[in-house]
N, C-alpha and C positions, 0 to 999 in steps of 0.2 A: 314635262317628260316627253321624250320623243319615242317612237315605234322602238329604238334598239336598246332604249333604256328597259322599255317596258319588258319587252321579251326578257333581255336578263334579267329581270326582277323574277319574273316569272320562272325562267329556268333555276335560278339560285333557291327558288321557294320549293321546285320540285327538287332538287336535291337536296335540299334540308331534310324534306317529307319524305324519302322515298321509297320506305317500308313501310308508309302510312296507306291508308286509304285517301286518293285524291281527286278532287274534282273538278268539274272545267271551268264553277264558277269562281271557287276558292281561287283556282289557278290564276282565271283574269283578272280578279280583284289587283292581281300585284302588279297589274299591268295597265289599272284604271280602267280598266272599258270593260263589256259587257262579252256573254261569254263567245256566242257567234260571234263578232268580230274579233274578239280575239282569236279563236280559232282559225277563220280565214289569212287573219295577217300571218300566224305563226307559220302555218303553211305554204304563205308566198312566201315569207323570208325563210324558212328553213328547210322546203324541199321535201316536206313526210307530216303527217298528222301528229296533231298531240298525242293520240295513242300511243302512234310510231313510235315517238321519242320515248314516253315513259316506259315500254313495252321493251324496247333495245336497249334501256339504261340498265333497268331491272335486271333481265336476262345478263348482261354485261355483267354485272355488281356480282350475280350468283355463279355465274362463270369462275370470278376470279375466287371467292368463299370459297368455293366449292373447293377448287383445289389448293388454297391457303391453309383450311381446318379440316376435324374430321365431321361436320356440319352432316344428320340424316338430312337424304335427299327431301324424306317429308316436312322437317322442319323448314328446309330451304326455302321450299315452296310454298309452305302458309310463311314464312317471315317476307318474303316477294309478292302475297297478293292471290296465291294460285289458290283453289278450291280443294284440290286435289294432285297425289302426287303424281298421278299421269297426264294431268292434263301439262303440269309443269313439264314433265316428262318430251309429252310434242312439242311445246311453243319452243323448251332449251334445243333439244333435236334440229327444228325448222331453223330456228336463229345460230347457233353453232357447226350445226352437221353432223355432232356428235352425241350419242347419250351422254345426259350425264355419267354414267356408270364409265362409259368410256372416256370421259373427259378426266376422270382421276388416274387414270392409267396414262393418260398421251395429252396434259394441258398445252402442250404446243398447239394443237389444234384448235385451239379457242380462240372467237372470233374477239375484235374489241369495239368498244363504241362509246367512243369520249363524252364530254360534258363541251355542248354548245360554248361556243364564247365568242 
């Protein structure tokens, strides 16, 4: 398996998972190697941390829910990972620009952030 295989194993395994709880060894399993190097390589080739990526997928996914259903903003945010519903509250804020609150009134203004491929 080569580095681009690896990663998309890895990305396809995080989007399988991605209202799960995930981790960076589970992660590089699907990419054979251990999790430091995985984490370096993902970063040369993809430009942003593993975080990054699961943190902007996430955010992304609840963006589109968000204004899809009438989903509570607290359920959003324990189904996404968050602890609480303000902390979800900053990170959507940071990554959109918008409240949530205000993303149901004006979803145009939702940022997007595709799946790797």
């Amino acid at each position: 398996m080569n580095w681009a295989e690896g990663i998309q194993n890895a990305i396809n395994y995080i989007e399988s998972n991605i209202t799960e709880e995930l981790d960076n060894k589970s992660i590089a399993s699907q990419a054979c190697c251990s999790p430091y190097y995985f984490q370096k390589i993902f970063g040369l080739l993809c430009d942003m941390t593993l975080g990054e990526y699961i943190r902007n997928r996430r955010l992304a996914l609840a963006g589109s829910e968000l204004i899809s259903t009438d989903i509570k903003v607290i359920d959003l945010a324990l189904k996404y990972g968050y602890s609480s519903p303000e902390s979800f509250t900053r990170a959507f804020t940071l990554f959109h620009g918008i409240s949530p609150s205000e993303a149901r009134k004006n979803a145009s203004s939702l940022r997007s952030f595709y799946v790797l491929r």
